[in-house]
Biopython code that builds the backbone (N, CA, C, O; Angstrom):
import numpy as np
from Bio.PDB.StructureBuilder import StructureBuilder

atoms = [
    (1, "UNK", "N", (5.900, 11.679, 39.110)),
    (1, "UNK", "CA", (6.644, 12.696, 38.387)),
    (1, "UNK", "C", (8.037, 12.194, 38.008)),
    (1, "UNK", "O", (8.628, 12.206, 36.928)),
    (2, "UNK", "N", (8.464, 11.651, 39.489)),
    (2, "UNK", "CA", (10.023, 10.567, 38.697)),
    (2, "UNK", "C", (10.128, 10.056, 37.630)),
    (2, "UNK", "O", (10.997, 10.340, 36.806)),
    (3, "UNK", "N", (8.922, 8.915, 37.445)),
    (3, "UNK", "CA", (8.834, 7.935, 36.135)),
    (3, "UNK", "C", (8.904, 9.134, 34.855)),
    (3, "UNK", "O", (9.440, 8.926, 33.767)),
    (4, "UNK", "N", (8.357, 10.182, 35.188)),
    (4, "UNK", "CA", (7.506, 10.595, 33.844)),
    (4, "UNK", "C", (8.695, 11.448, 33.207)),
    (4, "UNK", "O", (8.783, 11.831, 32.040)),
    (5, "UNK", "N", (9.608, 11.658, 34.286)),
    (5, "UNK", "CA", (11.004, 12.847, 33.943)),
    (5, "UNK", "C", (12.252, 11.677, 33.543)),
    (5, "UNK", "O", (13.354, 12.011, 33.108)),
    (6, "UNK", "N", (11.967, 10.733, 33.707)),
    (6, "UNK", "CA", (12.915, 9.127, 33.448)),
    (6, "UNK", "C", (12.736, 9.037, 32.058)),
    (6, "UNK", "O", (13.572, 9.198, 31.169)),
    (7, "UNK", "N", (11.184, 8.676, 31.957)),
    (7, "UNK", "CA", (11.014, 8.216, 30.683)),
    (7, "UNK", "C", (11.019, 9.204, 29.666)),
    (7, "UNK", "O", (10.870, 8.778, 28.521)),
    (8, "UNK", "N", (11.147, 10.357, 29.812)),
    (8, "UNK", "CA", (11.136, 12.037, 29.461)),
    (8, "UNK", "C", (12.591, 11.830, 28.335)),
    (8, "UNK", "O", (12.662, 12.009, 27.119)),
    (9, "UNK", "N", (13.534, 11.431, 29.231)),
    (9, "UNK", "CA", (14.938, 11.169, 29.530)),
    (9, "UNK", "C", (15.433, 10.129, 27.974)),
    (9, "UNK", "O", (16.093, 10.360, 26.961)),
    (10, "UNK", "N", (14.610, 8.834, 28.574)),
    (10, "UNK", "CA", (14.750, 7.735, 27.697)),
    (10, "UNK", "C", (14.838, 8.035, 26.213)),
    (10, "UNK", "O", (15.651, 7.630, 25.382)),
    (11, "UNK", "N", (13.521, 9.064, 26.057)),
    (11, "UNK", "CA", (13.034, 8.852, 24.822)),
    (11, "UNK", "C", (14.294, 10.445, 24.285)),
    (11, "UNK", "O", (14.781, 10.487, 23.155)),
    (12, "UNK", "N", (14.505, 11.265, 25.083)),
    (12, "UNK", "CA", (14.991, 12.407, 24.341)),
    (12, "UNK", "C", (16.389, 11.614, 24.033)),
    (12, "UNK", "O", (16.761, 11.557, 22.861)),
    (13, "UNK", "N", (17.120, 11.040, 24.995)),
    (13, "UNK", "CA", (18.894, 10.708, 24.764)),
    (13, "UNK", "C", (18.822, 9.588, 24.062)),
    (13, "UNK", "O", (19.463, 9.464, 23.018)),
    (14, "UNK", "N", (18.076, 8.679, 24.515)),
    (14, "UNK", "CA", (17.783, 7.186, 23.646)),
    (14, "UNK", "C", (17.408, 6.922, 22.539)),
    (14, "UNK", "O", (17.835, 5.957, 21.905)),
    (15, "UNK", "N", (16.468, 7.807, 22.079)),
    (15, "UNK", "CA", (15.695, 7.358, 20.939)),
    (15, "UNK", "C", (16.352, 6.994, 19.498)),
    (15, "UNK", "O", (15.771, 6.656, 18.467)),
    (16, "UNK", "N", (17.557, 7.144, 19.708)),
    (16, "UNK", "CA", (18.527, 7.082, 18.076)),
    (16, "UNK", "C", (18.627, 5.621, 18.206)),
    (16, "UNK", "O", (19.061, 4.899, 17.308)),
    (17, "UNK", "N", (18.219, 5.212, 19.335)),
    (17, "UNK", "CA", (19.229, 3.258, 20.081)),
    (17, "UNK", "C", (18.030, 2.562, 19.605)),
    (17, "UNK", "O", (18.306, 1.725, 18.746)),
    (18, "UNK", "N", (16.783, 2.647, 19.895)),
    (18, "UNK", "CA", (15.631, 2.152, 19.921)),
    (18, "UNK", "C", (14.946, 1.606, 19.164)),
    (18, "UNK", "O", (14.875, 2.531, 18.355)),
    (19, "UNK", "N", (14.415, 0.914, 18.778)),
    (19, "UNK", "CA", (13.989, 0.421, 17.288)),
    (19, "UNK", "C", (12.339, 1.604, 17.546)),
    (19, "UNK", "O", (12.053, 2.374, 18.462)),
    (20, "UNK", "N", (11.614, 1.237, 16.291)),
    (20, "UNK", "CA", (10.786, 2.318, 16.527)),
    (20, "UNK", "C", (9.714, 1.802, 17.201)),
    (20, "UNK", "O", (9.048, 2.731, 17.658)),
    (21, "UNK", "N", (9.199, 0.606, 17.495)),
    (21, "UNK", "CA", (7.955, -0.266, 18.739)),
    (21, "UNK", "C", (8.276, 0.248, 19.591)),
    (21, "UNK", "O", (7.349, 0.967, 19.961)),
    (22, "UNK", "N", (9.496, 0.389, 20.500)),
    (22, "UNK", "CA", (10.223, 0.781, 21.730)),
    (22, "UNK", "C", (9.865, 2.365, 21.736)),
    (22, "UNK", "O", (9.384, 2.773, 22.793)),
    (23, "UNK", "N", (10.004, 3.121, 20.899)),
    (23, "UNK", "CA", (10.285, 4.321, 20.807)),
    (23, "UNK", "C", (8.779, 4.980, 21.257)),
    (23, "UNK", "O", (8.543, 5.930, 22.003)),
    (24, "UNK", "N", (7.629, 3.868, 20.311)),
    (24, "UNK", "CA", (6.363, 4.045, 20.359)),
    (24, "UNK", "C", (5.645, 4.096, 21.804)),
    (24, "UNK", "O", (4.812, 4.839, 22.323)),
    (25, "UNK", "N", (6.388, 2.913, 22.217)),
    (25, "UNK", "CA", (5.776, 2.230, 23.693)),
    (25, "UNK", "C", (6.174, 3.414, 24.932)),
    (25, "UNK", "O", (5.429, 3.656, 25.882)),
    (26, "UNK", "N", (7.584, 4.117, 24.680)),
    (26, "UNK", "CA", (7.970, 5.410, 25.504)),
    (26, "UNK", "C", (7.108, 6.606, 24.764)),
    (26, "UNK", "O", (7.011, 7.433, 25.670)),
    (27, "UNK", "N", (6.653, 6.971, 23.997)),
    (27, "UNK", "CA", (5.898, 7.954, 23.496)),
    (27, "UNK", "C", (4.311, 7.608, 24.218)),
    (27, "UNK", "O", (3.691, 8.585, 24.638)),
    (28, "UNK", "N", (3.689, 6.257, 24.351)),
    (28, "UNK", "CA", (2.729, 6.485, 25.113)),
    (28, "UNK", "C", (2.448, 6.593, 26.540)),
    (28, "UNK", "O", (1.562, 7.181, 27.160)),
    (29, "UNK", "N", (3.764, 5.628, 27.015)),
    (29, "UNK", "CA", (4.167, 5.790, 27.863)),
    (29, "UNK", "C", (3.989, 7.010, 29.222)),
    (29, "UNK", "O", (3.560, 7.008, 30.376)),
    (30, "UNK", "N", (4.649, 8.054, 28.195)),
    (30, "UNK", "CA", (4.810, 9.058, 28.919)),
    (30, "UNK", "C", (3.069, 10.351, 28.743)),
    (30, "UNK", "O", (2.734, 11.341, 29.393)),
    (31, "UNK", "N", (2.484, 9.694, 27.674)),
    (31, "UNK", "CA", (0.970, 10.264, 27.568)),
    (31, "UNK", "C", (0.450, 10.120, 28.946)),
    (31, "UNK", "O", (-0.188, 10.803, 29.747)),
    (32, "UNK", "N", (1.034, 8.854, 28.881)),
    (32, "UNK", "CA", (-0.159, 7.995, 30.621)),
    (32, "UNK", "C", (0.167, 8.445, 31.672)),
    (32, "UNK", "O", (-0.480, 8.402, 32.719)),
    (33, "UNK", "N", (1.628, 9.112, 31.414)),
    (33, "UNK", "CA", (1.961, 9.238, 32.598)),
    (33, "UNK", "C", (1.692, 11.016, 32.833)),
    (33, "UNK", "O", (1.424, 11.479, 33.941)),
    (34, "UNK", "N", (1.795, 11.687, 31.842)),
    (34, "UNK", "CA", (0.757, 13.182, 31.928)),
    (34, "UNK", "C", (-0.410, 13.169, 32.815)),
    (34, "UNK", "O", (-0.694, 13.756, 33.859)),
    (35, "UNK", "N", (-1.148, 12.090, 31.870)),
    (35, "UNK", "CA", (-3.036, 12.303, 32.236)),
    (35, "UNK", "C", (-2.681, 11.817, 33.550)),
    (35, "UNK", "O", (-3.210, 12.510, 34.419)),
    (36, "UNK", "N", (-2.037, 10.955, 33.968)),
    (36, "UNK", "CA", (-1.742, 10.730, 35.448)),
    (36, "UNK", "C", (-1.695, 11.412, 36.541)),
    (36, "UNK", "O", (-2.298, 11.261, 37.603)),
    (37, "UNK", "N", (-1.120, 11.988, 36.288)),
    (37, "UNK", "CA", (-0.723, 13.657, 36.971)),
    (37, "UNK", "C", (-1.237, 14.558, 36.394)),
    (37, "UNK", "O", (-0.845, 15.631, 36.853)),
    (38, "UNK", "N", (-1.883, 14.655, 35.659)),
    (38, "UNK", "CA", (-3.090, 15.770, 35.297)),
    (38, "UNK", "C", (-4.460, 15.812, 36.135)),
    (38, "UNK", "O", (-5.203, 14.831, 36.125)),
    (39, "UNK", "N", (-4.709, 16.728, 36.708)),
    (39, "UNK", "CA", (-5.790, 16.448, 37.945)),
    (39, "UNK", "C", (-7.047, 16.652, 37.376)),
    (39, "UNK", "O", (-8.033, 16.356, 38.052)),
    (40, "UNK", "N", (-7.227, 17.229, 35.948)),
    (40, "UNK", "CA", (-8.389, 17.913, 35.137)),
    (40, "UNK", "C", (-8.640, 17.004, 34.257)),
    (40, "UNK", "O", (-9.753, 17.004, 33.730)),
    (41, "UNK", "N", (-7.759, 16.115, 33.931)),
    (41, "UNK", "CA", (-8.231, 15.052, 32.857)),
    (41, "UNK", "C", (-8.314, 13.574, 33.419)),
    (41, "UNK", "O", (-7.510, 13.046, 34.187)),
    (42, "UNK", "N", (-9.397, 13.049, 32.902)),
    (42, "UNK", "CA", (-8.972, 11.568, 33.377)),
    (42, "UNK", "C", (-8.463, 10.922, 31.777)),
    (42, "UNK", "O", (-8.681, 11.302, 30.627)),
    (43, "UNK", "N", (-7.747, 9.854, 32.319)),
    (43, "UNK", "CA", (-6.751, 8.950, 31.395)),
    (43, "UNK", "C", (-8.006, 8.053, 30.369)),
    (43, "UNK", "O", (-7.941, 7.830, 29.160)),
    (44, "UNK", "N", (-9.007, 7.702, 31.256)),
    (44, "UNK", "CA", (-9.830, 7.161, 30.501)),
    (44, "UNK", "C", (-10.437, 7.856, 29.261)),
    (44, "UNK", "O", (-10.627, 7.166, 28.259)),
    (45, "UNK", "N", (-10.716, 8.997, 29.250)),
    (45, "UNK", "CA", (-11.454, 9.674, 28.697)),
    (45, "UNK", "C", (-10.612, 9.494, 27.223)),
    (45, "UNK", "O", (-11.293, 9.355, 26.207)),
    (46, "UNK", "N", (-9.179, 9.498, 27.121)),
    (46, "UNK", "CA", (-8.397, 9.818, 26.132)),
    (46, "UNK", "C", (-8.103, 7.706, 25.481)),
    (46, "UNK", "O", (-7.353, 7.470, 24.534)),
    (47, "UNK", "N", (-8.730, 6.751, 26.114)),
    (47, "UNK", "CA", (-7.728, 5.899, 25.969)),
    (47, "UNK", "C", (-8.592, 5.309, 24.731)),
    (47, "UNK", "O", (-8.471, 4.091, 24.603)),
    (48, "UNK", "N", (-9.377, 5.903, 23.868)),
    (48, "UNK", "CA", (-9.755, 5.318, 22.464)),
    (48, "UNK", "C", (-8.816, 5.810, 21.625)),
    (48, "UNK", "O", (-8.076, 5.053, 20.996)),
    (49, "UNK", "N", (-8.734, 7.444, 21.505)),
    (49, "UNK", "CA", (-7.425, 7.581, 20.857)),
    (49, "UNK", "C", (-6.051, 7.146, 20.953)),
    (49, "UNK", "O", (-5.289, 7.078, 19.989)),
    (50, "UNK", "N", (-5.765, 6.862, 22.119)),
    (50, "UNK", "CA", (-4.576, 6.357, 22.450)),
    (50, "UNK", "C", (-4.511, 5.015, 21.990)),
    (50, "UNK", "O", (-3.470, 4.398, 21.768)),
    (51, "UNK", "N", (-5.734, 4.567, 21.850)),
    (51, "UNK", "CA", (-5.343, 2.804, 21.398)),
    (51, "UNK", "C", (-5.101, 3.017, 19.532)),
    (51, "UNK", "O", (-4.591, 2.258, 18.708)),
    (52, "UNK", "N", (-5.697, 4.334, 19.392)),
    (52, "UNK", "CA", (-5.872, 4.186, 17.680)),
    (52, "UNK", "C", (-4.058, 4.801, 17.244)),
    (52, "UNK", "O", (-3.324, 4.321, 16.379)),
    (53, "UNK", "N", (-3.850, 5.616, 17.897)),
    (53, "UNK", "CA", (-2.675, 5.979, 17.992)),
    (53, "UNK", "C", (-0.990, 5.441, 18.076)),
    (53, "UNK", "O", (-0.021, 5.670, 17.353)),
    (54, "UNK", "N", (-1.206, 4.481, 19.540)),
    (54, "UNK", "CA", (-0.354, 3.656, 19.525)),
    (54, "UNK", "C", (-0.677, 1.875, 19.493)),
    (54, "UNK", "O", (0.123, 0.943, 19.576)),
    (55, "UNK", "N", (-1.592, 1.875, 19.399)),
    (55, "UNK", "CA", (-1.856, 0.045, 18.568)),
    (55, "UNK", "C", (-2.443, -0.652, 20.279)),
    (55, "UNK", "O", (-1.990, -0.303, 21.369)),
    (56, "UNK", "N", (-3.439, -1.591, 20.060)),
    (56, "UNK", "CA", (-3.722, -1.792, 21.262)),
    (56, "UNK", "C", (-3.105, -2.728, 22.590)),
    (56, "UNK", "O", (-3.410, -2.919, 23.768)),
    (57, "UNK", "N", (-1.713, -3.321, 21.323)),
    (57, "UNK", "CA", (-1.045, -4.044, 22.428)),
    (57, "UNK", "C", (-0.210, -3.256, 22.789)),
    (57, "UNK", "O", (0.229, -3.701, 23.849)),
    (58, "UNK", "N", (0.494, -1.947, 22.437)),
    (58, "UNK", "CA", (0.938, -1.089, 23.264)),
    (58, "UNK", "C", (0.789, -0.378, 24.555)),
    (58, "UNK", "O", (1.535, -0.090, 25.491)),
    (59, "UNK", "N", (-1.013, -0.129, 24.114)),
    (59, "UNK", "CA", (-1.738, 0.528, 25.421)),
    (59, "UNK", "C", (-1.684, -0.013, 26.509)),
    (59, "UNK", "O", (-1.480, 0.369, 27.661)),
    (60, "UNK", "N", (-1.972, -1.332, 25.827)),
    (60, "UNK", "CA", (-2.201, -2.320, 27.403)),
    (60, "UNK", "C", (-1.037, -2.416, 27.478)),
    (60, "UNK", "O", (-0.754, -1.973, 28.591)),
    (61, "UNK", "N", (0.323, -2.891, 26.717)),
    (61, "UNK", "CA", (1.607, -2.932, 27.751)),
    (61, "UNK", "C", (1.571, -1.461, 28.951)),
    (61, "UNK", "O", (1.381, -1.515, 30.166)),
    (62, "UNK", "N", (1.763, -0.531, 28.299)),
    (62, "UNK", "CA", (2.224, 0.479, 28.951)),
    (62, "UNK", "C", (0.924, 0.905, 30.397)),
    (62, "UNK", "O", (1.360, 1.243, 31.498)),
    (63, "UNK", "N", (-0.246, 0.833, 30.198)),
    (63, "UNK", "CA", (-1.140, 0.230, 31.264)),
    (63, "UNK", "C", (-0.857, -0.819, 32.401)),
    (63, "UNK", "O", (-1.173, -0.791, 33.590)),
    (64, "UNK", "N", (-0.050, -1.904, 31.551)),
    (64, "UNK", "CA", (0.539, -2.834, 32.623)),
    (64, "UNK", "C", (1.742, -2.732, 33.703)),
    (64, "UNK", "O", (1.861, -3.308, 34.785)),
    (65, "UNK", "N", (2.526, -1.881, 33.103)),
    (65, "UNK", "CA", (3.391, -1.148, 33.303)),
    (65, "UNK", "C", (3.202, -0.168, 34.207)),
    (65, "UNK", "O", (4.071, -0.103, 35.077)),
    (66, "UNK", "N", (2.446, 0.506, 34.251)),
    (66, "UNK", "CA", (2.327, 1.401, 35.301)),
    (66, "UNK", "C", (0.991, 1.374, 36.356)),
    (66, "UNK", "O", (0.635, 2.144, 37.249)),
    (67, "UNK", "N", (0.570, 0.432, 35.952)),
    (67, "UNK", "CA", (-0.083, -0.177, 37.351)),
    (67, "UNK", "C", (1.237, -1.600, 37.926)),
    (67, "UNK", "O", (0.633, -2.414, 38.625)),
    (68, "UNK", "N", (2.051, -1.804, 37.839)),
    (68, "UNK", "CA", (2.708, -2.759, 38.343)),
    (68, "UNK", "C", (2.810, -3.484, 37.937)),
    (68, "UNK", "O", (3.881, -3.967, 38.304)),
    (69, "UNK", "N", (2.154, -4.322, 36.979)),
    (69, "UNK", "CA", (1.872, -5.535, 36.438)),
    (69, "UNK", "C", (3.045, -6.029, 35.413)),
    (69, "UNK", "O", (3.056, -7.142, 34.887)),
    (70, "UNK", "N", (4.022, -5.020, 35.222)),
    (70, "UNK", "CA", (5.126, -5.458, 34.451)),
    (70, "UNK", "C", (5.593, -4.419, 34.491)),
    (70, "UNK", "O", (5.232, -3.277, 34.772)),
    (71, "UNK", "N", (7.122, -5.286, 33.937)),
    (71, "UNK", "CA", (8.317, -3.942, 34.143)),
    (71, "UNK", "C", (9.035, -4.220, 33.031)),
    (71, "UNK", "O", (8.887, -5.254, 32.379)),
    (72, "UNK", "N", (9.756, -3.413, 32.791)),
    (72, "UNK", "CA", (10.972, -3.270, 31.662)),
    (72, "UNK", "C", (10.808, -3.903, 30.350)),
    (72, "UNK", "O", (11.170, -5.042, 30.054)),
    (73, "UNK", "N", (10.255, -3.096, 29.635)),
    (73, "UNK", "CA", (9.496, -3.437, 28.129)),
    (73, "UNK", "C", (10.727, -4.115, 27.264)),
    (73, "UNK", "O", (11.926, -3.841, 27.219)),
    (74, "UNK", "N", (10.160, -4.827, 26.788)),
    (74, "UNK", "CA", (10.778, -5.633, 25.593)),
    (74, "UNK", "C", (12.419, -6.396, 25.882)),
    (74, "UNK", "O", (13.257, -6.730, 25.045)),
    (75, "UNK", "N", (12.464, -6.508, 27.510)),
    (75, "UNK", "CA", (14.097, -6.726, 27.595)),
    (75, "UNK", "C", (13.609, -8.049, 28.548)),
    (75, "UNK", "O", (12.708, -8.228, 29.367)),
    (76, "UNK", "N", (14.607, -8.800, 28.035)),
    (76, "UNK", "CA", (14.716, -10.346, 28.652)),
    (76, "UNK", "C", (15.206, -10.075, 30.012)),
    (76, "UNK", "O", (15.965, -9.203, 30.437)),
    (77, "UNK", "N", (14.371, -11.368, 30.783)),
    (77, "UNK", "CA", (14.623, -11.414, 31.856)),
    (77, "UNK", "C", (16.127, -12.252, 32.172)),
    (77, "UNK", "O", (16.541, -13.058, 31.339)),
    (78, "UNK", "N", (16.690, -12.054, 33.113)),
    (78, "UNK", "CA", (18.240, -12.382, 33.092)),
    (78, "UNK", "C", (18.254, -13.159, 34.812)),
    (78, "UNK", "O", (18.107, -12.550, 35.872)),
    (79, "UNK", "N", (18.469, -14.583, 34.638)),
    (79, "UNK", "CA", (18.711, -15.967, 35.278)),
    (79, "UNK", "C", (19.995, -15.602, 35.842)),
    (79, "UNK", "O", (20.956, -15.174, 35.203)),
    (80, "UNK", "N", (19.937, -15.799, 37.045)),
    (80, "UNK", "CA", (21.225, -16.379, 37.586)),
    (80, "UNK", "C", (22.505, -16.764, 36.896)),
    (80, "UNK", "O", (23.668, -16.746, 37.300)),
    (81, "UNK", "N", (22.183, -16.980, 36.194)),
    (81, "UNK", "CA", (23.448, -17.914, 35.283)),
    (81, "UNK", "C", (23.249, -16.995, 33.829)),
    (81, "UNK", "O", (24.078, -17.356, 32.993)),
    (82, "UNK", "N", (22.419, -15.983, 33.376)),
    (82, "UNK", "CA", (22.366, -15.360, 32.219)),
    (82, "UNK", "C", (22.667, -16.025, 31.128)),
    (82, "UNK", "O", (23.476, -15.738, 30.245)),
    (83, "UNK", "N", (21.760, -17.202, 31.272)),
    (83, "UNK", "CA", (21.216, -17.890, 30.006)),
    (83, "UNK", "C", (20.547, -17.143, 28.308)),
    (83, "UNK", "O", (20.350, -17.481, 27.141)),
    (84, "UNK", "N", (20.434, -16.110, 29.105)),
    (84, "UNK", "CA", (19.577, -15.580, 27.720)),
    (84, "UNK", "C", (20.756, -14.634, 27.154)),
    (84, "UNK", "O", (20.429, -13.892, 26.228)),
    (85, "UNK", "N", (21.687, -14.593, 27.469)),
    (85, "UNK", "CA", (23.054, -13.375, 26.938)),
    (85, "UNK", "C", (23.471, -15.202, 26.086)),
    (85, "UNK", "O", (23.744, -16.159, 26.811)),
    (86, "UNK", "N", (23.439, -15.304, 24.871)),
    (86, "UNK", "CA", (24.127, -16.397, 24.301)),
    (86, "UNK", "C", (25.479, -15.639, 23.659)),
    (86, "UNK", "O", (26.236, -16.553, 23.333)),
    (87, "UNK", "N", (25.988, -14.573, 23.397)),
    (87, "UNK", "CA", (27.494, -14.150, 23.294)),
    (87, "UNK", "C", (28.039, -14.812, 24.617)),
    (87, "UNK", "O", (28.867, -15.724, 24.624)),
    (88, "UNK", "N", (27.486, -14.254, 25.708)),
    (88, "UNK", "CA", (27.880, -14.791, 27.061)),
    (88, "UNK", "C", (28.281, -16.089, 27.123)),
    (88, "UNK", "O", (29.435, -16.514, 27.196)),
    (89, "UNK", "N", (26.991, -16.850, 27.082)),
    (89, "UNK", "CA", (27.434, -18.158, 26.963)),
    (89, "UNK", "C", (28.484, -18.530, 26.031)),
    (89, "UNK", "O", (29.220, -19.468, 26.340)),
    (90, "UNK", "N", (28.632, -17.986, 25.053)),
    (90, "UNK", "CA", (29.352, -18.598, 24.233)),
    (90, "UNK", "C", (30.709, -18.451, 24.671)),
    (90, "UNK", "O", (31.453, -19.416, 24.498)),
    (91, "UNK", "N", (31.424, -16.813, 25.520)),
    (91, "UNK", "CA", (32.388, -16.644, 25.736)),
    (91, "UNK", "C", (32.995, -17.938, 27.163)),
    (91, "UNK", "O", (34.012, -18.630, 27.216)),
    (92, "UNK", "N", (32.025, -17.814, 27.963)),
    (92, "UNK", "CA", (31.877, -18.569, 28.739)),
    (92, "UNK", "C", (32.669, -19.880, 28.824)),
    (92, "UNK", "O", (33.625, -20.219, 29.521)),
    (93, "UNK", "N", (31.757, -20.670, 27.629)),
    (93, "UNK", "CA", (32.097, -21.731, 26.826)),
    (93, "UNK", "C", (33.342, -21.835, 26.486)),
    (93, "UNK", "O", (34.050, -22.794, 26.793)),
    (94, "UNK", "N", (33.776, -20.673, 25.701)),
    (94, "UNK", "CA", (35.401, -20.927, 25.026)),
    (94, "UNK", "C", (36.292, -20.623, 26.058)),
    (94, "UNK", "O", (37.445, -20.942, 25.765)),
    (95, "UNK", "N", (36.103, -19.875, 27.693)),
    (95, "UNK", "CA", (36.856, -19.981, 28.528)),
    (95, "UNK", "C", (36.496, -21.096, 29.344)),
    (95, "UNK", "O", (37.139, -20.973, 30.387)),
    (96, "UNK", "N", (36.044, -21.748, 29.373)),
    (96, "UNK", "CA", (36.369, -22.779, 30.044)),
    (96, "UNK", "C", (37.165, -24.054, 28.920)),
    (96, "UNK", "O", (38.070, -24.803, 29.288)),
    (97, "UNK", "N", (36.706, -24.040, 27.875)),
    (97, "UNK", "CA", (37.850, -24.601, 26.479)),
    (97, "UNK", "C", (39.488, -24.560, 26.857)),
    (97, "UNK", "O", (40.303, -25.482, 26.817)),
    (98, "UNK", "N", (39.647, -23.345, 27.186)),
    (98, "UNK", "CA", (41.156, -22.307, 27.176)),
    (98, "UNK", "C", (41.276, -23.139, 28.373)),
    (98, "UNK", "O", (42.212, -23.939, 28.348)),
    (99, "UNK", "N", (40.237, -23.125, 29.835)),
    (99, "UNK", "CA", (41.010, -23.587, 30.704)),
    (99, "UNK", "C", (41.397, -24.603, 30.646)),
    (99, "UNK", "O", (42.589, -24.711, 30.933)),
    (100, "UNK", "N", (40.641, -25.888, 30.256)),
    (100, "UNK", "CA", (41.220, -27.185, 30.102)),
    (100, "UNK", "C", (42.509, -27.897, 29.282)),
    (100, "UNK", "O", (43.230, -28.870, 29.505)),
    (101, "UNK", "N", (42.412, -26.920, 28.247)),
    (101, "UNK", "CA", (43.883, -26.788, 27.428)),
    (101, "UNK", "C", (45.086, -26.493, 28.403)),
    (101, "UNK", "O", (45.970, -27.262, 28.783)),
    (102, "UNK", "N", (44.883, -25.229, 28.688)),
    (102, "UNK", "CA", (46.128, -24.609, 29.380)),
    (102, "UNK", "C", (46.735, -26.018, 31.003)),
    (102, "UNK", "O", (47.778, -26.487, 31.458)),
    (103, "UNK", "N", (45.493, -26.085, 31.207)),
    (103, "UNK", "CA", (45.518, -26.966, 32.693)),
    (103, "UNK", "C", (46.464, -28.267, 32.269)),
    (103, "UNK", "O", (46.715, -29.143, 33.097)),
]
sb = StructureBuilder()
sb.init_structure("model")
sb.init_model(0)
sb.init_chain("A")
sb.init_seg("    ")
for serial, (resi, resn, name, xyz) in enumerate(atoms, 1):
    if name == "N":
        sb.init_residue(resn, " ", resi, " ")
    sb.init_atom(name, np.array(xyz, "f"), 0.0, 1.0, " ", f" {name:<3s}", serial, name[0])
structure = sb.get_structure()
């Protein structure tokens, strides 16, 4: 019920931020997470429409997703050293520039 009032969340305050794949992937998202907690329906029963609906590499992300198998859609994973932020690096870069000057 947490996830499903989270992602509830995401999509109502967020959705202006989101490109529209993202937006899609929280719209099924939160389908799965209904039939989940719906004790009268099973999830299977619905998951042909759901693939025609939201595209089939969606389904299976968001399937993967909430069996465990992955987390946090479409966002880079972040290294120790946050290699994948290249503004970062770059600022990084020009402060250590500044320091050797100044030094």
């Amino acid at each position: 019920e947490e996830a499903l009032d989270m992602a509830e969340w995401v999509i109502t305050f967020g959705a202006s931020t989101m490109s529209a794949q993202r937006q899609t992937f929280y719209r099924c998202l939160i389908e799965q997470l209904q039939l989940a907690l719906d004790e009268d329906r099973n999830a299977k029963d619905y998951e042909w429409i759901h693939r025609q609906l939201y595209g089939d590499e969606i389904y299976e992300t968001v399937c993967q997703h909430i069996n465990g198998q992955s987390a946090f859609y479409g966002l880079s994973v972040i290294g120790d050293d946050c290699e994948n932020f290249t503004s970062h690096q770059q600022l990084l870069t020009a402060y250590r520039k500044w320091q050797v000057v100044k030094n």
